[in-house]
C-alpha positions in Angstrom: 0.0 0.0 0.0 2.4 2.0 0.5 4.2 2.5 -2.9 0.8 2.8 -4.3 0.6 5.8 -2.2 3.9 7.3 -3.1 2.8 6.6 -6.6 -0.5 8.9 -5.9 1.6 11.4 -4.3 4.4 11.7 -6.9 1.2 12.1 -9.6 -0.3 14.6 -7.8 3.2 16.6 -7.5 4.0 16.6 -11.3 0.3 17.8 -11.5 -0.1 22.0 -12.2 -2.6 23.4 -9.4 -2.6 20.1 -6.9 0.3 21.5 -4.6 -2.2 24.6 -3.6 -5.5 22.2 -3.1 -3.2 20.2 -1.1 -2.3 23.3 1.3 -5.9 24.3 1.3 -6.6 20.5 2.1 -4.4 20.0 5.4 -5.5 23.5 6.8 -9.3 22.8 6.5 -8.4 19.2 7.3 -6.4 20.7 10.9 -9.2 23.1 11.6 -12.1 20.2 11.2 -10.4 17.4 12.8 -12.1 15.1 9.8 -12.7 15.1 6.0 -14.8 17.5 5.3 -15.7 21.2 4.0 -14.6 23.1 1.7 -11.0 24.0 0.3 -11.1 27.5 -1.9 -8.6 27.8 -4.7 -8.8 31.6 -5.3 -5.0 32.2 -7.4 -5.4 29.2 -10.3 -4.0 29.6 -13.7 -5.6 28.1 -17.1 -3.5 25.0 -16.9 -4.1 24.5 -13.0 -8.0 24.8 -13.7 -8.0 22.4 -16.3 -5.3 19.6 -14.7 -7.8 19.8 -11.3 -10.7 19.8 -13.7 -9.6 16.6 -15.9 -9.6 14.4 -12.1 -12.8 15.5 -10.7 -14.6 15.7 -14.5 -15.4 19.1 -14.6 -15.0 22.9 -16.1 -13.7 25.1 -14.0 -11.9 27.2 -16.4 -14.7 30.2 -16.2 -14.4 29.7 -12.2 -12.7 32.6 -10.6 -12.2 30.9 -6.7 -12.8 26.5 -7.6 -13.9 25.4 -4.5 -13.6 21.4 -3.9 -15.3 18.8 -1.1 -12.8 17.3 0.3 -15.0 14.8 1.1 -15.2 14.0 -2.3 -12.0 14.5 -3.0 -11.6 11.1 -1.4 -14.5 9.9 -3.4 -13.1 11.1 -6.5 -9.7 9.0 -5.4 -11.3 6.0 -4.8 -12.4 6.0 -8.4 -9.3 5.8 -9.6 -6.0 3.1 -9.8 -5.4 5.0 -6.0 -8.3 3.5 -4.4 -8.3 2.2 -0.7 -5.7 5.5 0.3 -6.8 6.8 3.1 -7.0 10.6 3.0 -4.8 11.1 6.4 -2.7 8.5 4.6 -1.7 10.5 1.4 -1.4 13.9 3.0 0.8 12.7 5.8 3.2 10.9 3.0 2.6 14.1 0.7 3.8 16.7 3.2 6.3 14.1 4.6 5.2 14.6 8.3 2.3 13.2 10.9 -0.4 15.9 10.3 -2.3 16.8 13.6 -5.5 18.6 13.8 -5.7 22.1 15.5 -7.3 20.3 18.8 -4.2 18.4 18.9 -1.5 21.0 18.0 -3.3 22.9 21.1 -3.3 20.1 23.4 -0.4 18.7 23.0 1.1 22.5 23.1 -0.7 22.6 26.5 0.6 19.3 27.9 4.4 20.3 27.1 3.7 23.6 29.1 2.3 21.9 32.2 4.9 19.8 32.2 7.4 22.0 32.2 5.9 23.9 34.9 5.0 20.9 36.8 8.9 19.9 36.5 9.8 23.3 38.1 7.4 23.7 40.6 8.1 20.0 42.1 11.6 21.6 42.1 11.2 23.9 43.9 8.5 23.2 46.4 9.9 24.5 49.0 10.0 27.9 48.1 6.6 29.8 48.7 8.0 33.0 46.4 8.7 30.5 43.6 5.0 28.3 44.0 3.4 31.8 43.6 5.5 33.1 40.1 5.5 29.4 38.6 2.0 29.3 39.2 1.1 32.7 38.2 2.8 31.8 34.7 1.4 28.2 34.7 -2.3 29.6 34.8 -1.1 32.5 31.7 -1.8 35.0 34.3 0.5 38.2 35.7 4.0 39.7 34.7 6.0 38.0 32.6 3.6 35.5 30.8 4.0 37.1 27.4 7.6 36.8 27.2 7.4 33.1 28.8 5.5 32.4 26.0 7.4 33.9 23.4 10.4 32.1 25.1 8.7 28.7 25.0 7.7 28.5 21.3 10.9 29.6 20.5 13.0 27.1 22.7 11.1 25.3 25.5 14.6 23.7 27.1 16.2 27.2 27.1 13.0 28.4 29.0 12.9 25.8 31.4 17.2 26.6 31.5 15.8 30.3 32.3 13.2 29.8 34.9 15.4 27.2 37.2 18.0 30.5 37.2 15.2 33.1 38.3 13.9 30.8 40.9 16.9 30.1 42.3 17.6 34.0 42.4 14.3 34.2 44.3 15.3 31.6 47.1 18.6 33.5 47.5 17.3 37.0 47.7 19.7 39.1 49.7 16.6 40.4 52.0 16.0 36.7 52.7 19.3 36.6 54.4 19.0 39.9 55.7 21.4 42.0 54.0 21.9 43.7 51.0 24.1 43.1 47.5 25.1 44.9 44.5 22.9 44.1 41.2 26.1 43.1 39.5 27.1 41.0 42.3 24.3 39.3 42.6 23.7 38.5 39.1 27.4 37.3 39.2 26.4 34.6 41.9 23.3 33.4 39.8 23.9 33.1 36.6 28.3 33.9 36.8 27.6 37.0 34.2 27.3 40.3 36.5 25.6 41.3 33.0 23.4 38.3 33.6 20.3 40.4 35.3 20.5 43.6 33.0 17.3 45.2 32.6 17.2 44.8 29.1 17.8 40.9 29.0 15.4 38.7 28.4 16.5 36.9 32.2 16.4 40.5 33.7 13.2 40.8 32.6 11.8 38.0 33.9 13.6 38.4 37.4 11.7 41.8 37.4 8.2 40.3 36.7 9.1 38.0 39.2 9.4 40.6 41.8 6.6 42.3 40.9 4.6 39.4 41.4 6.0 38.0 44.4 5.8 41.1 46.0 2.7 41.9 44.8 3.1 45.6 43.4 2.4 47.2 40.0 4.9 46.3 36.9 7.4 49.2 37.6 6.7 52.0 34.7 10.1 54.2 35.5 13.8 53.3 36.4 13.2 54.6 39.9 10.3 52.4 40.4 12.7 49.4 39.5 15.1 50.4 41.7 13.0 50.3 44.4 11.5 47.6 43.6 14.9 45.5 43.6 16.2 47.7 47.0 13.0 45.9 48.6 14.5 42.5 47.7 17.6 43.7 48.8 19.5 44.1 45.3 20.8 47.8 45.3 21.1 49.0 41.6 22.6 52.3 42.2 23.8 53.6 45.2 25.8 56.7 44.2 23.3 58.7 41.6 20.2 58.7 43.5 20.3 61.3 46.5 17.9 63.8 48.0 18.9 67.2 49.5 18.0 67.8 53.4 18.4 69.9 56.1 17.5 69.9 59.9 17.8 66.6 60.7 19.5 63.4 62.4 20.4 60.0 61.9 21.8 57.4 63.7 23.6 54.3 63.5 23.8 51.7 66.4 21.6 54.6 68.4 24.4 56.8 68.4 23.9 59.9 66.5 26.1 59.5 63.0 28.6 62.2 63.0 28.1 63.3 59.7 24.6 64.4 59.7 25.1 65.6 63.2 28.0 67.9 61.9 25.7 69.2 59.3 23.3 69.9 61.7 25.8 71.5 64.2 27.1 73.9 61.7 23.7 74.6 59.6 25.0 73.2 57.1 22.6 71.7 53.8 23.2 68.0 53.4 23.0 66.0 50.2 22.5 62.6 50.8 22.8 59.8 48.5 21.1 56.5 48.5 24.3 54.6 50.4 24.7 57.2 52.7 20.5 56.3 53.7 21.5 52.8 54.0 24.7 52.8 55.9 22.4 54.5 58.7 19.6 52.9 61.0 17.2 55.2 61.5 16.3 58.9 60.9 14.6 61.8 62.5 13.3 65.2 62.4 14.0 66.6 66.1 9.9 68.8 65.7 8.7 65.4 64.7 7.2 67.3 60.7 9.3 67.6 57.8 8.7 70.1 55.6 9.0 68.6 51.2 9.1 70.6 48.8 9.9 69.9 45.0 12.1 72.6 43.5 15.7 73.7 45.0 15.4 77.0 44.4 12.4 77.0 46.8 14.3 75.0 49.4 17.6 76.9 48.9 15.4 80.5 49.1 13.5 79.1 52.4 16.7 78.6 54.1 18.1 81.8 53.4 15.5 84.3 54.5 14.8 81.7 58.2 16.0 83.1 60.9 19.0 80.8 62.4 17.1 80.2 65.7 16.0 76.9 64.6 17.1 74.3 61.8 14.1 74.0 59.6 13.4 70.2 59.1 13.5 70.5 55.2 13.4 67.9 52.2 14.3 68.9 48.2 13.0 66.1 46.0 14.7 67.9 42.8 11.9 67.2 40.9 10.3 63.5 40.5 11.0 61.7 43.5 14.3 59.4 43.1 14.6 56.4 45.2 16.7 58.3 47.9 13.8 60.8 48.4 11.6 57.6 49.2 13.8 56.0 51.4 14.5 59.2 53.4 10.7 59.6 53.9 10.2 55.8 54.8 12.5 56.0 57.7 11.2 59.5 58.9 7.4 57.7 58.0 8.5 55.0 60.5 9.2 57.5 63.0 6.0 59.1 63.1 6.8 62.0 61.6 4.3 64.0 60.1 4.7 64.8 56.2 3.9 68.4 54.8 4.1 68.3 50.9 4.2 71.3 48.4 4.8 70.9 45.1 4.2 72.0 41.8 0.5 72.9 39.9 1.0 70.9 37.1 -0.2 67.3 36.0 3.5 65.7 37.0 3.5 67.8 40.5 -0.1 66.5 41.6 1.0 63.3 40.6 4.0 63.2 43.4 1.6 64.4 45.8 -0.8 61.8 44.9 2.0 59.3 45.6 2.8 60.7 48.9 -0.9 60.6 50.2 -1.3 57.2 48.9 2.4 55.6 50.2 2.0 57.8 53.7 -1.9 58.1 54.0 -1.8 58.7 57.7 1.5 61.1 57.5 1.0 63.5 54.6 -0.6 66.9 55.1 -0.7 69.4 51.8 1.3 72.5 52.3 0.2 75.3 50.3 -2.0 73.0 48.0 -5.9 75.1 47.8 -7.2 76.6 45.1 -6.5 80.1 46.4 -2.5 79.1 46.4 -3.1 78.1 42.8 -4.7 81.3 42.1 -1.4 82.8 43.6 1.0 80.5 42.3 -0.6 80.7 38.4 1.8 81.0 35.4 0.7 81.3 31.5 2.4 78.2 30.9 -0.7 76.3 29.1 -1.0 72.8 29.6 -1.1 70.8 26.6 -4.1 68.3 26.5 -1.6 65.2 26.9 -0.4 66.4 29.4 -4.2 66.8 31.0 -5.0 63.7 30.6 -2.3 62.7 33.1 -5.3 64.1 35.5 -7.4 60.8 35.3 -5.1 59.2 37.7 -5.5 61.8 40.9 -7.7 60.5 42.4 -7.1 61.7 46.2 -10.0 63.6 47.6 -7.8 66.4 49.3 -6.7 67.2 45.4 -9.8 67.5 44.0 -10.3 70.7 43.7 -7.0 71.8 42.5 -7.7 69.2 40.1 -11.1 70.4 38.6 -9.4 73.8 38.5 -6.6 72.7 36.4 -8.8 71.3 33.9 -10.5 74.1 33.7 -8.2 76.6 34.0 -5.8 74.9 32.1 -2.2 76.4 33.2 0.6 75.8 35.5 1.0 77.2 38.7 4.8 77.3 40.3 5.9 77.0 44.1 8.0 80.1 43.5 5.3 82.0 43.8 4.5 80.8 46.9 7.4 81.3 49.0 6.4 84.4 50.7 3.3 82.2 52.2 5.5 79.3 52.9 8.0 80.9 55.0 5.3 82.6 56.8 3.7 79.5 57.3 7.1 78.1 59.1 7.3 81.2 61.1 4.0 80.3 62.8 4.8 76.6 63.4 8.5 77.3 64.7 8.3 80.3 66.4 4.3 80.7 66.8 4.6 84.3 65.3 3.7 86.2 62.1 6.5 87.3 59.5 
């Protein structure tokens, strides 16, 4: 039987027009899972036509799409020296491979992906971080399932190479062991490449969706929000470039005060602090219990200036969007109970950090020159493009509703520099309970 149907098969390949109804065969064949419906030749030539018309007895030369049965197709074969060839039979030897329908493609597809995942997450049973990612993935749900698919059709074993790396960077998380490592170093120690668990690697990729799920927080939409995001596992991407600017207040280390803020403090001095100075220190403080944020360091440099030197003002500069070093500062002065007054900018972006502040410190943060009569003062004719308005949609805090409804309406930006005759009279009344 079967050199009868290599026979049919070498006929049908010296035929004009039968390699395209053979195509059109196997997909309708895949997607039906039997013999049956129709195949659509819509691109025949003259000579196709008539070589497909001459085997099934009929004109199709004034046909502009020939549409054939494939169920009798197989009648039509049957009728001929190639009778008793099944139809699996001759497309299977004609296409040289086992033809599955599209219900088997998809379940086998599916069984080689829970296997994979079963294989991993029998591996690494023990680890409650690595149940939760594997399964997240397993179920095509969460951060990272995209690429994990892309990364499985294209090489399954190199997937299941890559996920058996990320889970074992999960399990050895420097937080886990309570202390904290370089990215580079760590990366080193997992895969030997400090390169290894770059951002824009496929691995570095997945280690960050991992976090993101394990953790529980949003897919990180800025480099600040990654950092922090690794700093919370313990993985410290850059210690040296992210700092924040403060004044008026104390750390300490071991409970004794660190003599480097405290000689700051000692001498009025302006401190800027970067992100490893923040974690080579315990804990930090603002000796009134309030700190005082504001965005721009002209504002915070001008505020300094015109005080009076009885008292160091507890003061923060963010220097625009909060880096990871702002964050950390307020954390550890959050943790102390301190009491958070914000003022920023009147501008999409700026009510967007003080939206972040009332929803990472909800009991701590108090706006600081943030009504609508402050905008009124504060007002610019900077216009605010519409893309830029649209940024709106995501303040949703009620205590900046109004400033909100007035920027849509109004339409333009309102600066802090305008504000800094109110805000120093404002301190005046807190530290010294008089009026400037």
């Amino acid at each position: 039987m079967l050199n009868i149907v290599k026979e049919a098969v070498q006929y049908f390949k010296n035929e004009p027009g039968f390699d395209l109804l053979f195509q059109e065969m196997r997909k309708k064949y895949q997607q039906l899972g039997r013999v049956g419906g129709m195949a659509s030749l819509s691109s025949l030539g003259e000579e196709e036509k008539k070589a497909i018309g001459l085997f099934f007895g009929k004109d199709f030369s004034h046909q502009s799409i020939v549409k054939i049965s494939l169920a009798n197709f197989d009648i039509v074969l049957n009728r001929t020296k190639f009778a008793g060839i099944k139809f699996i039979e001759l497309l299977e030897v004609y296409f040289g491979e086992k033809i599955q329908t599209n219900q088997e493609i998809k379940q086998n597809w599916q069984k080689k992906w829970d296997e994979l995942f079963q294989t991993l997450l029998d591996e690494f049973s023990s680890s409650n971080e690595c149940q939760i990612w594997l399964t997240n993935l397993l179920e095509k749900n969460g951060y990272g399932y995209r690429l994990t698919l892309k990364k499985f059709e294209k090489d399954s074993n190199k997937l299941l190479e890559d996920l058996r790396l990320i889970c074992t960077a999960l399990i050895k998380l420097p937080i886990n062991f309570g202390k904290r490592q370089r990215l580079p170093v760590f990366a080193t120690q997992i895969t030997t490449n400090p390169h290894g668990l770059d951002q824009k690697t496929d691995l570095g990729k997945l280690f960050q969706t991992a976090l993101a799920t394990i953790y529980h927080v949003s897919f990180p939409e800025s480099s600040e929000e990654m950092a922090e995001l690794y700093l919370r596992a313990g993985i410290v991407k850059d210690d040296i470039s992210s700092y924040v600017t403060t004044n008026g207040l104390v750390a300490y280390y071991q409970e004794e005060k660190h003599p480097l803020w405290q000689g700051a403090l000692n001498t009025r001095e302006v401190l800027q602090v970067t992100l490893r100075n923040l974690l080579r220190v315990d804990r930090v403080q603002s000796p009134h219990g309030k700190v005082f944020v504001v965005e721009n360091p002209a504002v915070f440099s001008e505020i300094i200036d015109q005080l009076s030197l009885d008292i160091q003002i507890p003061l923060v500069c963010s220097n625009g969007q909060f880096r990871l070093a702002t964050l950390v500062l307020l954390d550890m002065l959050a943790k102390e109970n301190t009491i958070i007054y914000y003022s920023g900018d009147f501008d999409p972006e700026g009510l967007g950090m003080a939206q972040r502040l009332l929803d990472r410190y909800p009991d701590q943060v108090k706006l600081w020159r943030y009504g609508v009569q402050d905008y009124k003062i504060a007002l610019s004719g900077e216009i605010i493009e519409e893309s830029r308005i649209k940024k709106l949609k995501n303040i949703t805090s009620i205590e900046l509703n109004q400033i909100k409804k007035e920027l849509k309406l109004i339409k333009k930006a309102g600066y802090q520099e305008h504000l800094i005759e109110k805000m120093l009279e404002d301190l005046y009344c807190f530290f010294f309970n008089i009026k400037r």
